[in-house]
C-alpha positions as CSV (number, residue, x, y, z in Angstrom):
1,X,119.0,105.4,100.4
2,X,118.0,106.5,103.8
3,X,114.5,106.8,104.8
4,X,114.2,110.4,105.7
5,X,115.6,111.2,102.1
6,X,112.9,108.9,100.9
7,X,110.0,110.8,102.4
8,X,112.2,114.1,101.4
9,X,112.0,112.4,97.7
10,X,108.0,111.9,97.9
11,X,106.9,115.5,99.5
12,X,109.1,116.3,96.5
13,X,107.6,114.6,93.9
14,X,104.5,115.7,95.4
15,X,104.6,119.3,95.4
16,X,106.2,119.1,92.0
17,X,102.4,117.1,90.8
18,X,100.4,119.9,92.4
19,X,102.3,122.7,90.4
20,X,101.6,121.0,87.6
21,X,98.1,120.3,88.4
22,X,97.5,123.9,89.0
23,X,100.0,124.6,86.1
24,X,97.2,122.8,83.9
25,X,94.2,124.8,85.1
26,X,93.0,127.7,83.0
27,X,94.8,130.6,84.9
28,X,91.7,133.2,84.2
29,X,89.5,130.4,86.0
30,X,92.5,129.6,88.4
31,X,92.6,133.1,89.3
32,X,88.8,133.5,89.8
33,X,88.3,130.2,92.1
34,X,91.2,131.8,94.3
35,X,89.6,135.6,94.3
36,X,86.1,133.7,95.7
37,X,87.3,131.1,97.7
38,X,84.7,131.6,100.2
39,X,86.9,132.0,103.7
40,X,83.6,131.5,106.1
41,X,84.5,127.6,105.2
42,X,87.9,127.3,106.0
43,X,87.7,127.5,110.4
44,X,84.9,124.4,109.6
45,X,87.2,122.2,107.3
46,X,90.1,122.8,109.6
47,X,87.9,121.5,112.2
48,X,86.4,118.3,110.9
49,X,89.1,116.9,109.6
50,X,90.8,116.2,113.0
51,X,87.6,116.1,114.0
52,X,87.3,112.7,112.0
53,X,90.2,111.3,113.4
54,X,88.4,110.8,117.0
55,X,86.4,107.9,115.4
56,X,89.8,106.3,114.8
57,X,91.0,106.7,117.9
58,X,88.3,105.2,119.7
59,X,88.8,102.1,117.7
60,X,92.3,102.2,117.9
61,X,91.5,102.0,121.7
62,X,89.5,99.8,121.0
63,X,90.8,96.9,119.1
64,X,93.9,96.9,122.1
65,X,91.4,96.5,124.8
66,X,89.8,93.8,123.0
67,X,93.5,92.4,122.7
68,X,94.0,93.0,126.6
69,X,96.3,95.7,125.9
70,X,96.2,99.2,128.3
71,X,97.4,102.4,127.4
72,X,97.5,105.9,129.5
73,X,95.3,107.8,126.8
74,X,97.7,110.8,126.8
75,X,100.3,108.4,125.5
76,X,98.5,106.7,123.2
77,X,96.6,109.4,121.8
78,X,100.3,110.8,120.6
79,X,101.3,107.2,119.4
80,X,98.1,107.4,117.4
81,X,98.6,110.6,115.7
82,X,102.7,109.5,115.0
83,X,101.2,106.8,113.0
84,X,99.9,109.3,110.5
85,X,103.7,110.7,109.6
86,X,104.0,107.7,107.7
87,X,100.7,107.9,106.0
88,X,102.6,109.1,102.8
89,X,104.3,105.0,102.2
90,X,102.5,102.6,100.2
91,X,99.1,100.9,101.5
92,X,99.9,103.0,104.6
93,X,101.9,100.8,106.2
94,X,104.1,103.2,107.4
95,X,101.6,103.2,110.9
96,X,103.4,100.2,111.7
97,X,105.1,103.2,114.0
98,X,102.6,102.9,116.5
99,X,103.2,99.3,116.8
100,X,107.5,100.2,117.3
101,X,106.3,103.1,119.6
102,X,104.1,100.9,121.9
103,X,107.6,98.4,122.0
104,X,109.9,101.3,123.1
105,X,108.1,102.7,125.7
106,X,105.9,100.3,126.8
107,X,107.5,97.0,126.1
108,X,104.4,95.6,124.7
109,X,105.7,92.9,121.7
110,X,105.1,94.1,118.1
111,X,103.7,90.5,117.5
112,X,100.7,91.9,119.5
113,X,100.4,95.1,118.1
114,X,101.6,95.0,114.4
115,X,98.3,92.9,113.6
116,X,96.0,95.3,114.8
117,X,97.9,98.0,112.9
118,X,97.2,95.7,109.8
119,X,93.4,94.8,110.8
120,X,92.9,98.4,110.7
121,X,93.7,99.1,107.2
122,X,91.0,96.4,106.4
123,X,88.7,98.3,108.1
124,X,89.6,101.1,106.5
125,X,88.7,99.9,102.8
126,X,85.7,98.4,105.2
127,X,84.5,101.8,105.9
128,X,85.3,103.2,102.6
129,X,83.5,101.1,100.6
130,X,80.6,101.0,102.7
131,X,80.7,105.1,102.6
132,X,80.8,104.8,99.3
133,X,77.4,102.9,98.7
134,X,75.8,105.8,100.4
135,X,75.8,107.5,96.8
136,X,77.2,104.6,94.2
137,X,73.4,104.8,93.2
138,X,73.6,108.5,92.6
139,X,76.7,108.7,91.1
140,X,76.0,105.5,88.5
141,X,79.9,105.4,88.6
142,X,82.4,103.9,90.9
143,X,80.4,100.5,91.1
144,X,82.6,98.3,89.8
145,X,85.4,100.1,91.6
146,X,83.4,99.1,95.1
147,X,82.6,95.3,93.6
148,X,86.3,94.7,93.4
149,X,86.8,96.1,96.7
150,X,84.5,93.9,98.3
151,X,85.4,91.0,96.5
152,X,89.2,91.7,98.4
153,X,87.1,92.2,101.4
154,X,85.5,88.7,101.4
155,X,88.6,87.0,100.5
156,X,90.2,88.2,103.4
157,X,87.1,87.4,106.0
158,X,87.6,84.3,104.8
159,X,91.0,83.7,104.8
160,X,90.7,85.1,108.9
161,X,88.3,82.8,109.8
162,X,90.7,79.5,108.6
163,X,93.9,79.5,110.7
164,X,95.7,77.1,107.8
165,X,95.0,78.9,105.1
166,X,95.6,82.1,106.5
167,X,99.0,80.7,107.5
168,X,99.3,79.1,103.6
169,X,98.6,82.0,102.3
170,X,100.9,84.5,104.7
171,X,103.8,82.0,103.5
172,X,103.4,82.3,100.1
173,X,103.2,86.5,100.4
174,X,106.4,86.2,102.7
175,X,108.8,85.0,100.0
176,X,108.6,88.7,98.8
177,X,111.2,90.3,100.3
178,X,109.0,93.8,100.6
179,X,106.2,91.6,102.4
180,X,108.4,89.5,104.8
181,X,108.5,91.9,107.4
182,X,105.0,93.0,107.3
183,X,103.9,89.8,107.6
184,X,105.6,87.8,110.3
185,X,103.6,89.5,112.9
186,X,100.7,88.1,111.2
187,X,101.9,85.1,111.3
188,X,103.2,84.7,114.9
189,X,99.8,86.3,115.8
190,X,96.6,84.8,113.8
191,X,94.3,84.7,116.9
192,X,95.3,88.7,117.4
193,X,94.2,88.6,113.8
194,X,90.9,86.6,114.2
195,X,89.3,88.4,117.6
196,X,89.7,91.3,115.9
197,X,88.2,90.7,112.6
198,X,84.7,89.2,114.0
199,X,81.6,89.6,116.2
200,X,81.0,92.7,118.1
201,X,84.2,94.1,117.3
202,X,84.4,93.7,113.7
203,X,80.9,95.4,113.9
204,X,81.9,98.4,116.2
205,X,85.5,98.9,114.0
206,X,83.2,99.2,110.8
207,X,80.8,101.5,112.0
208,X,83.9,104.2,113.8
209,X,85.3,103.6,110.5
210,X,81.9,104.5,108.1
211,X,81.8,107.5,110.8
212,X,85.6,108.7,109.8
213,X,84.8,108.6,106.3
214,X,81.2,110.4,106.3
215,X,83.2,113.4,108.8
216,X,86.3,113.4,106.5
217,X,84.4,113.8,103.0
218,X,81.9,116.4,104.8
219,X,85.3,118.5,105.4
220,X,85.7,117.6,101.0
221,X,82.5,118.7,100.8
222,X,82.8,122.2,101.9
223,X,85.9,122.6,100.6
224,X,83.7,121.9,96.9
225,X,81.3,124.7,98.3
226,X,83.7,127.2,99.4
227,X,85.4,127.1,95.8
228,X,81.8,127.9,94.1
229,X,81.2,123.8,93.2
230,X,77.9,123.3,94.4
231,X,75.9,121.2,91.9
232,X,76.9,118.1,93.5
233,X,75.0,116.8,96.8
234,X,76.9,115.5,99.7
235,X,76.2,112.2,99.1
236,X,78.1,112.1,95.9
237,X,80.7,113.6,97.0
238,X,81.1,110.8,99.7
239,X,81.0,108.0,97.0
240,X,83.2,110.1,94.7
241,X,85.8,111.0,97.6
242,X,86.2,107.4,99.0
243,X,86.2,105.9,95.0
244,X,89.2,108.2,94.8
245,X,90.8,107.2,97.3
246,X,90.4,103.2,96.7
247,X,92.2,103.8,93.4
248,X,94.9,105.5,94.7
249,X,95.8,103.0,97.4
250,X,95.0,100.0,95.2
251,X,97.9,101.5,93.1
252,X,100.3,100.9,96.2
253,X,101.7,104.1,95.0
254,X,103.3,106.6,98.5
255,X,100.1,108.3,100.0
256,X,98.1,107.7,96.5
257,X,99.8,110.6,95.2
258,X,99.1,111.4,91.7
259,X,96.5,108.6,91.3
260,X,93.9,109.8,94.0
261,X,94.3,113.4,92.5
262,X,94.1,112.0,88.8
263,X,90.9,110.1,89.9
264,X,89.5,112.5,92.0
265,X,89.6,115.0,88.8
266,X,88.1,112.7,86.6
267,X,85.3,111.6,89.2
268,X,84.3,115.1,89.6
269,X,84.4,115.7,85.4
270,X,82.1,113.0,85.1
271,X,80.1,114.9,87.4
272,X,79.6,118.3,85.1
273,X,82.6,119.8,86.8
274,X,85.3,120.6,84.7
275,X,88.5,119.4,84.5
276,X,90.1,122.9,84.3
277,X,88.0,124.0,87.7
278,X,88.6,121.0,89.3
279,X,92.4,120.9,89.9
280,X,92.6,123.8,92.4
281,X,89.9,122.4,94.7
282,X,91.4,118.8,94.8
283,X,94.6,120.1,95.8
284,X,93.4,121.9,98.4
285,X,91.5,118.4,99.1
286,X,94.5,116.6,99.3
287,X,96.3,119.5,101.7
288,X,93.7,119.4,103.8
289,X,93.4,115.5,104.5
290,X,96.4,113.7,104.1
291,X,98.9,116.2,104.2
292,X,97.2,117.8,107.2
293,X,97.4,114.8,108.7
294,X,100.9,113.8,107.8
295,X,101.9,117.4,109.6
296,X,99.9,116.2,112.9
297,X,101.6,112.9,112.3
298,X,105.4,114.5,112.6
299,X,104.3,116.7,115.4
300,X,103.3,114.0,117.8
301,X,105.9,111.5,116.8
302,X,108.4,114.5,117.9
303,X,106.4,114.4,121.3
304,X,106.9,110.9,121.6
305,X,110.8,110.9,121.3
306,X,110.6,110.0,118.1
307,X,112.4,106.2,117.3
308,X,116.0,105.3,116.2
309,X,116.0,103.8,112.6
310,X,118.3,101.6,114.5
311,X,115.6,100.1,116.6
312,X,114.3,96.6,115.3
């Protein structure tokens, strides 16, 4: 199966969820949340959440200055946003993109730029899970949720900072097929790996990445507000956002769909909200982030060129 008719399959399977999310609402309530969505928020969520993407940017910049990579920041601001077309494949690794798109117009090797690509998905659960200690004592859920995250977290600060057992480890994940390929960068590239992942710039990625994530569940915030969901403070819905989100890519599931909904709804129930009142808005969520962002993402990987599926 190709892989346009495998996104096809998941934006699919993904509208198909959200129907029956909204399918399982109570239509009176459905009905009412539509008749007051409160417009007045809409120009300020449609502004913060690409307004939360300029924190990733600068450390995307960031990490391939520290790696002695240059990039005209017209460019590279385009490669950056391609990398979010993909952000619909398991674990995100679809922004592997950027590191094909650097290759084809820039000839700068994938074994440079495919770990940095990786590093930054460890920052994100980074951020995340720091975001989400803002309001785990708040929330008095979602605790265990951010202990197992950074658990992972530790292991793999630890795992950086050995070169053999990062390399033991790499070899034993590389004989799955799936994880080959994703992971022979790594491996050609450990000290790529390691200068990103300590000192100054582990400190600097962590703190453009907490910023992302307080921007990016502000924008959730308001959308809460603008459908009448007020009770909760913004706080909580940072922890409950990010918590969310954690499940859903821990499921390794394309984009989290279904699971980052499903927890998202159950967070908020937990919360006083109900169940039936909270399907609408967490669509509208989930529109609003990543498939906002997936739209942005196809957009500049057209101004880019786009790349042949033959490339390698």
């Amino acid at each position: 199966m190709g892989f346009n008719n495998k996104i096809i399959i998941v934006i699919i399977a993904a509208i198909a969820l959200y129907a029956v999310f909204l399918l399982m609402s109570d239509i009176t309530a459905l009905s009412k949340q539509v008749i007051k969505f409160r417009f007045q928020y809409l120009p300020i969520i449609l502004i913060l959440v690409p307004s939360s993407w300029i924190p990733l940017f600068i450390r995307w910049r960031f990490l391939l200055g520290n790696s002695g990579i240059q990039v005209p920041w017209k460019e590279n601001l385009k490669i950056f946003l391609a990398g979010n077309a993909l952000a619909i494949t398991p674990g995100k690794v679809g922004d592997l993109v950027k590191s094909q798109l650097l290759k084809s117009k820039f000839d700068i090797q994938r074994t440079r730029t495919a770990p940095i690509v990786l590093v930054e998905k460890v920052y994100d659960l980074v951020g995340a899970v720091a975001a989400s200690l803002f309001g785990v004592w708040l929330l008095g859920i979602g605790a265990y949720i951010i202990l197992v995250a950074s658990s992972i977290l530790v292991i793999a600060f630890v795992l950086i900072s050995s070169s053999s057992m990062f390399k033991k480890v790499l070899g034993l994940l590389s004989k799955f097929k799936f994880a080959s390929k994703i992971l022979l960068p790594l491996s050609e590239s450990y000290e790529v790996v390691r200068s990103s992942c300590r000192g100054k710039v582990a400190t600097v990625a962590s703190l453009l990445t907490v910023c992302y994530w307080m921007m990016e569940s502000l924008a959730v915030y308001f959308v809460l507000v603008a459908f009448g969901v007020d009770t909760l403070n913004y706080f909580n819905v940072v922890s409950t956002y990010t918590t969310s989100l954690i499940l859903g890519a821990a499921s390794f599931v394309p984009g989290g769909i279904g699971v980052a909904e499903g927890s998202l709804v159950g967070l908020l129930s937990l919360q006083g909200v109900k169940i039936s009142s909270a399907f609408t808005p967490v669509v509208i969520i989930r529109l609003s982030t990543l498939w906002y962002a997936v739209g942005v993402g196809f957009l500049a990987l057209k101004l880019t060129g786009g790349i042949s599926v033959s490339e390698k």
